[in-house]
C-alpha positions in Angstrom: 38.1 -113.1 8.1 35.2 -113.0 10.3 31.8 -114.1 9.8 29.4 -114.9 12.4 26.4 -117.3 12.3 24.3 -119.6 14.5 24.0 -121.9 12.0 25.8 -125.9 12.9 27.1 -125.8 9.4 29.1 -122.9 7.3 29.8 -123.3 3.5 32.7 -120.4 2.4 33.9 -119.4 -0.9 37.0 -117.7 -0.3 40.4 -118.1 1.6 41.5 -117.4 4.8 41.3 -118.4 8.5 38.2 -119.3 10.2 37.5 -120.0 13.6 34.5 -121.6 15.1 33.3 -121.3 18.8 30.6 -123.6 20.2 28.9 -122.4 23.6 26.7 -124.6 25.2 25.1 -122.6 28.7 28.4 -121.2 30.3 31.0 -123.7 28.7 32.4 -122.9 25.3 35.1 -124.1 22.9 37.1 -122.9 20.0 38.7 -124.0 17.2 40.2 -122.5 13.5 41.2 -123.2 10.3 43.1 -122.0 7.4 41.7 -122.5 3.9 43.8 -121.9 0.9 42.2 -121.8 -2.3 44.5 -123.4 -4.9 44.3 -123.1 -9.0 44.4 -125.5 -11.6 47.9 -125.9 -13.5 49.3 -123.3 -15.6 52.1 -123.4 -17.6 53.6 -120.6 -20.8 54.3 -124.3 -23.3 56.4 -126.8 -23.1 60.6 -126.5 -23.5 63.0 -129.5 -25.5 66.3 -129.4 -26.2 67.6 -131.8 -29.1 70.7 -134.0 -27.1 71.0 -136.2 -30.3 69.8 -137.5 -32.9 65.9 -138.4 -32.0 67.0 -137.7 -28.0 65.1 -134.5 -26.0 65.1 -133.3 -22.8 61.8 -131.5 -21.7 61.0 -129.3 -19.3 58.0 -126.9 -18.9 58.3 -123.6 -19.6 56.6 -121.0 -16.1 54.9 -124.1 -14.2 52.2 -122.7 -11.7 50.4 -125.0 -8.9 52.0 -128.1 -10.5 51.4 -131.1 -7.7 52.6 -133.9 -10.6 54.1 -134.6 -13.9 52.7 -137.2 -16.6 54.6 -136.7 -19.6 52.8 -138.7 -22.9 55.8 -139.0 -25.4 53.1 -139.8 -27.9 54.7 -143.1 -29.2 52.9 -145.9 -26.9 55.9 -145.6 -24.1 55.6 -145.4 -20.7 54.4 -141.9 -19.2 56.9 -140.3 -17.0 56.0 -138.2 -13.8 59.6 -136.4 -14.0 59.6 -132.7 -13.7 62.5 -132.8 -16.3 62.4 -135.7 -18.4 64.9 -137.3 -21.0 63.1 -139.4 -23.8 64.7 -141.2 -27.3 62.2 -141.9 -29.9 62.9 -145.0 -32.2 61.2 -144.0 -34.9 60.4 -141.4 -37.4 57.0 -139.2 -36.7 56.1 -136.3 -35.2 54.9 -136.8 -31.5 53.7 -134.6 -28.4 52.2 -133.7 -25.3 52.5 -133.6 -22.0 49.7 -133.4 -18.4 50.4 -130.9 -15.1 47.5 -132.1 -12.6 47.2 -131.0 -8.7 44.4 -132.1 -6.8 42.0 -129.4 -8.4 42.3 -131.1 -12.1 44.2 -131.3 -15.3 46.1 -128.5 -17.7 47.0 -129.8 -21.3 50.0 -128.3 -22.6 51.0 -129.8 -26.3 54.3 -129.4 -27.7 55.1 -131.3 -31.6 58.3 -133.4 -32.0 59.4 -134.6 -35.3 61.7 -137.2 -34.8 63.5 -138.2 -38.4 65.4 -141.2 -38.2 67.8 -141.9 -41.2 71.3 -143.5 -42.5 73.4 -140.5 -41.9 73.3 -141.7 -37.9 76.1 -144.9 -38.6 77.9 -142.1 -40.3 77.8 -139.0 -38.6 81.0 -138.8 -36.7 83.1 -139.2 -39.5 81.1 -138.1 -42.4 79.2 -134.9 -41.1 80.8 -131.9 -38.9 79.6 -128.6 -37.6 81.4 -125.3 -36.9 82.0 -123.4 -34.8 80.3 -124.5 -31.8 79.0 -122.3 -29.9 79.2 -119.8 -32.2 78.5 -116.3 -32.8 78.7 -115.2 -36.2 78.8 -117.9 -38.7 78.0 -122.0 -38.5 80.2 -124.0 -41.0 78.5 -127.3 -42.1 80.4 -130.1 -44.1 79.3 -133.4 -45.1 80.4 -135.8 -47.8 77.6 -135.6 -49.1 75.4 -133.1 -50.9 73.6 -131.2 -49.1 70.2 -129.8 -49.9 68.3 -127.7 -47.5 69.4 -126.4 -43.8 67.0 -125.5 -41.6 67.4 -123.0 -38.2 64.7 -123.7 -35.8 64.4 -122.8 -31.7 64.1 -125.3 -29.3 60.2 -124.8 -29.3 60.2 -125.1 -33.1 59.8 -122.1 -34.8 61.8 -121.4 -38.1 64.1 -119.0 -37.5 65.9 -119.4 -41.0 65.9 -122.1 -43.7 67.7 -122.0 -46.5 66.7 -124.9 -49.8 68.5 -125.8 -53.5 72.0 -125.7 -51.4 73.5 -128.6 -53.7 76.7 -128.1 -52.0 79.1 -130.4 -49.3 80.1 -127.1 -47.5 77.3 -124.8 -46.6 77.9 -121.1 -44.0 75.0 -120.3 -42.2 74.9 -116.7 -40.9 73.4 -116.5 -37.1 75.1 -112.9 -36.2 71.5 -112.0 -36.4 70.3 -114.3 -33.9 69.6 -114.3 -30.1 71.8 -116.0 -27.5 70.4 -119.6 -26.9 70.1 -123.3 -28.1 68.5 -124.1 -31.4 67.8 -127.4 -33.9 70.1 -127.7 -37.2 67.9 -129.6 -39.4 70.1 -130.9 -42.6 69.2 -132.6 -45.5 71.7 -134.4 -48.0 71.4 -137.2 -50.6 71.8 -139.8 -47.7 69.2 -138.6 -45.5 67.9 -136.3 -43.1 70.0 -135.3 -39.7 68.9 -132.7 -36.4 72.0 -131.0 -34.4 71.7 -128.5 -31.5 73.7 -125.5 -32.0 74.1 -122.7 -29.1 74.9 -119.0 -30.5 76.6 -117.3 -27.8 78.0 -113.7 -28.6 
């Protein structure tokens, strides 16, 4: 990129390689530079995957220009500058959000997180099962006790199916219909309210 002046001082706008030569009588000198022009952070949202009960790992979902992580769980715990953290929340609430910042400033990308803490976590291994899994037709659920509602959500949140008044132990949830990935089995029985990840592979 070429742009000549006789002025001491240049101010650009745009990227590229400059070069400067200074003549003074019949001596001169010359020296260049590259500028590159970088972009504030930009990222599609914010990816977590349910590891147990309350547990997540997060990552974010097409990061562009990222220079650094800080990662605010939203419960008063220390931030994390990890590009792919891990975090257990200790109590029940629904949290978020998480900062990308370079050297040109900050992007905000907020993701919620309900975290529901409840008596059926002394219990699960014994009391609570789920099968097939991976599956790719049907999810069996069993638990001694009743249950009342299951919920299907991706790992972003969105309800994919929820079925209420179930009033059973043994409950068959269909996810032939579903795409290949990881997803949240929210359950609720008498004793409390439990979240399992599920992968549908077919």
């Amino acid at each position: 990129m070429e742009h000549r002046t006789t002025d001491s001082t240049i101010t650009v706008n745009q990227a590229g390689r400059y070069t400067v030569t200074v003549t003074d009588g019949a001596c001169s000198t010359t020296e260049s530079i590259t500028i590159i022009e970088k972009t504030t952070p930009t990222a599609n949202g914010i990816q977590f995957i349910n590891t147990s009960t309350c547990s997540y790992d997060f990552n974010v979902v097409n990061g562009q220009n990222i220079d650094s992580y800080s990662w605010n769980f939203g419960d008063g715990s220390a931030n994390s500058t990890s590009a792919t953290p891990s975090h257990a929340y200790t109590s029940s609430d629904t949290y978020n959000v998480v900062t990308l910042t370079n050297e040109c400033g900050n992007t905000n990308k907020s993701q919620n997180v309900t975290c529901t803490l409840s008596g059926l976590e002394g219990i699960e291994t014994t009391n609570f099962k789920i099968h097939p899994n991976p599956s790719e037709n049907q999810v069996t659920i069993e638990s001694n006790d009743l249950i009342n509602s299951v919920t299907l959500t991706t790992i972003t949140g969105q309800i994919v199916s929820k079925i209420d008044n179930i009033n059973n132990t043994i409950k068959s949830l269909d996810v032939s219909v579903v795409e290949n990935g990881i997803y949240n089995l929210t359950i609720e029985t008498t004793n409390g309210v439990i979240t399992k990840r599920i992968e549908v592979i077919k």
